[in-house]
C-alpha positions as CSV (number, residue, x, y, z in Angstrom):
1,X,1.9,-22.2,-4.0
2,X,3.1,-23.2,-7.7
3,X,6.7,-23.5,-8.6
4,X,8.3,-23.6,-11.9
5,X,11.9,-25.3,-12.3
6,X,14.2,-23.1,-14.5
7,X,16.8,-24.4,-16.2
8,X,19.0,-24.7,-13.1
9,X,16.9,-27.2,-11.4
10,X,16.1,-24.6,-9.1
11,X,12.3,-23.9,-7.8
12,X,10.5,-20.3,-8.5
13,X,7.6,-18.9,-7.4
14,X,5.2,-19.0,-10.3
15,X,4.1,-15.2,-11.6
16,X,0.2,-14.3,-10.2
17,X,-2.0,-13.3,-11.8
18,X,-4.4,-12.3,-9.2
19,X,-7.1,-9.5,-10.1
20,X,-7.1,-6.3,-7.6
21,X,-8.9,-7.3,-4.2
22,X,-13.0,-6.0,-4.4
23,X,-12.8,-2.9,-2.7
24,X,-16.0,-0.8,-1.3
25,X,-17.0,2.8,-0.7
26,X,-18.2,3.6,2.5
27,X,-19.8,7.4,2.8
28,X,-20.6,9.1,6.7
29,X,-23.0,10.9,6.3
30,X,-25.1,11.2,9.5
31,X,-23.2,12.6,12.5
32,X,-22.4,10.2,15.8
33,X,-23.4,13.4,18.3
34,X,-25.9,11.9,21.3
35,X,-24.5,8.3,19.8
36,X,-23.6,5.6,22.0
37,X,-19.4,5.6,22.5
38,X,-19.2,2.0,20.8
39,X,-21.0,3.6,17.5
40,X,-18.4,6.6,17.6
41,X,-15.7,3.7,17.9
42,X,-16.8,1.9,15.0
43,X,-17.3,4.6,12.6
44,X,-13.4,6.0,13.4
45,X,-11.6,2.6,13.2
46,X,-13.5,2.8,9.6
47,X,-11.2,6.2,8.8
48,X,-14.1,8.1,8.9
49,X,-13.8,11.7,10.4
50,X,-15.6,13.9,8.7
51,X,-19.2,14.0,7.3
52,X,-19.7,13.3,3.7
53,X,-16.2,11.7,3.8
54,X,-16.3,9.1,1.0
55,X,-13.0,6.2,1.9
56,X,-12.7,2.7,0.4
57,X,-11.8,-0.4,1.9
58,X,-11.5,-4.2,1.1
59,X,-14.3,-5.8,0.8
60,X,-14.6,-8.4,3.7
61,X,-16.6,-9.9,6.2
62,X,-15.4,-8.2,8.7
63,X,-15.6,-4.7,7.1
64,X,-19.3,-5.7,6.0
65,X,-19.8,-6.2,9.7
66,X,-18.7,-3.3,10.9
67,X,-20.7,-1.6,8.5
68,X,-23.5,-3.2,9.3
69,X,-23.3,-2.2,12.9
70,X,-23.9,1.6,12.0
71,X,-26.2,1.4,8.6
72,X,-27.9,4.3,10.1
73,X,-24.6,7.1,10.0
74,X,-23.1,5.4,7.2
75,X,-24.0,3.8,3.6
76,X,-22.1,1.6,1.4
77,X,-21.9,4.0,-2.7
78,X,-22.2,1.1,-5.3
């Protein structure tokens, strides 16, 4: 963390200046019917409920991971 004095002797947070966090688009577009229960998990704790529903989330390891669990009912839109 950076700190500025002011004129008070006092410490303040510096301003950021931190660009918007990387998001992606994730698209589900192949239905989970006759898929196994943990694939049906993974796709709703994504926010996905309905086909062709189009959502964006942060781009992380973790979401990349989920993603890459299910690359067959879902597909990352560039």
């Amino acid at each position: 963390m950076d700190f500025l004095v002011s004129s008070n002797n006092m410490p303040r947070k510096a301003k950021s200046t931190d660009a918007a966090p990387a998001t992606i688009r994730i698209q589900y577009y192949r239905s989970t019917i006759a898929c196994p229960v943990k694939q049906k998990e993974i796709v709703r704790s994504l926010g996905l409920t309905k086909l062709n529903q189009i959502v964006e989330r942060p781009d992380t390891p973790s979401m990349r991971g989920a993603v890459a669990k299910v690359p067959h009912l879902i597909r990352i839109i560039e």
